[in-house]
C-alpha positions in Angstrom: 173.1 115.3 -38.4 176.7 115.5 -36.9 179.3 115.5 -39.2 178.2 113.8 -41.9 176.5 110.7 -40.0 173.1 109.9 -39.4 172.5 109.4 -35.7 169.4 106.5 -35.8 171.8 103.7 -35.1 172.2 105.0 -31.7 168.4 106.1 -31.4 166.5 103.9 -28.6 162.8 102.7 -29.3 160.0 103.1 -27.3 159.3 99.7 -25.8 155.3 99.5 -24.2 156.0 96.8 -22.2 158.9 98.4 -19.7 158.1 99.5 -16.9 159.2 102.8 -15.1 161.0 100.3 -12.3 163.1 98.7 -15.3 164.3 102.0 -16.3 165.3 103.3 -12.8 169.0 103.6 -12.1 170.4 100.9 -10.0 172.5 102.1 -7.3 174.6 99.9 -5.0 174.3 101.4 -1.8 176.7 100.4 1.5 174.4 99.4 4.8 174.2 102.4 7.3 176.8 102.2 9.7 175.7 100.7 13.5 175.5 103.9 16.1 178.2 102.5 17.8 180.7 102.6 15.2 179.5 106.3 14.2 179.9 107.3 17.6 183.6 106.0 17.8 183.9 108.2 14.5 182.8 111.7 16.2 180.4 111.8 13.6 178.0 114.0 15.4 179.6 116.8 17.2 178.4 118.9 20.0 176.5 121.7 20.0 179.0 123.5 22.0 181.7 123.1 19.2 179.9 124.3 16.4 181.9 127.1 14.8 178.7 128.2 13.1 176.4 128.1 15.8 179.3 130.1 18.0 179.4 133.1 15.5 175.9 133.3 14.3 175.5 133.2 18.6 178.2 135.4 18.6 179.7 133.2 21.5 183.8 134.0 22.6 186.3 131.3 22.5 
């Protein structure tokens, strides 16, 4: 009990006949973008401008 009030109005029953796929979350997803349209986005960089890559190689600028 929370302050005083009972909580079982807000307590959900167990219903037999719903499936695991009813209870799922729907999520609206956006289409993945063509390949052309991520390329004109620079999306993927190069190898050879990876700041990470350049110091765990311990490349020079």
């Amino acid at each position: 009990m929370r302050h005083g009030r009972r909580e079982e109005k807000s307590m959900i029953t167990h219903d037999p006949l719903i499936t695991p796929s009813e209870l799922a979350a729907r999520v609206k997803s956006q289409p993945m973008p063509s390949r052309e349209e991520l390329m004109k986005r620079n999306s993927f960089g190069s190898v050879n401008n990876n700041k990470y890559l350049n110091r765990w190689l311990g490349a020079k600028k």
